[in-house]
C-alpha positions as CSV (number, residue, x, y, z in Angstrom):
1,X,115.8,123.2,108.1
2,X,115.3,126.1,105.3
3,X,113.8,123.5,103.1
4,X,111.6,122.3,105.4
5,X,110.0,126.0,106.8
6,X,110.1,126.6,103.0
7,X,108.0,123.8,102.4
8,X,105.6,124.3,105.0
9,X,105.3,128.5,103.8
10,X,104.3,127.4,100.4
11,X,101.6,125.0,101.4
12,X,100.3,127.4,104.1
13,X,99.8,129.7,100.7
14,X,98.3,127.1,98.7
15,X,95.9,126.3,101.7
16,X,94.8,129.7,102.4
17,X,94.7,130.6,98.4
18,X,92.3,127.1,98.1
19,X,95.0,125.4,95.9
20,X,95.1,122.8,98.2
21,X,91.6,122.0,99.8
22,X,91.5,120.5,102.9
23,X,88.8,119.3,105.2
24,X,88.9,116.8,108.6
25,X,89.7,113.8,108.9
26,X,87.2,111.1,110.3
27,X,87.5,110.0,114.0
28,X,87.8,106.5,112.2
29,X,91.1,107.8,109.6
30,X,92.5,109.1,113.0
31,X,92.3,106.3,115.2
32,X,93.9,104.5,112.2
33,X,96.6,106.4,111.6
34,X,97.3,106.5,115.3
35,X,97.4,102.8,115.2
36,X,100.3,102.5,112.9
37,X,102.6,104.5,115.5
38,X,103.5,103.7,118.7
39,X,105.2,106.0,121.3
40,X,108.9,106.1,122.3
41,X,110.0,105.6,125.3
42,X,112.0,108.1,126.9
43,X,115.5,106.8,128.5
């Protein structure tokens, strides 16, 4: 779990300091990446 939150800190940093640039994804790359998953049901 450290790993992880440590993982997520650092690209939080480079996000806000513009090292890594982000911008949306299109409604189409959404619905796409949607597709490939499907939900679990609960039991």
């Amino acid at each position: 779990m450290n790993s992880n939150r440590h993982a997520y800190d650092v690209w939080q940093y480079m996000a806000k300091n513009g090292y890594y640039p982000l911008m949306p994804a299109s409604d189409e790359a959404i619905q796409a990446i949607s597709a490939m998953y499907q939900p679990i049901p609960e039991q």
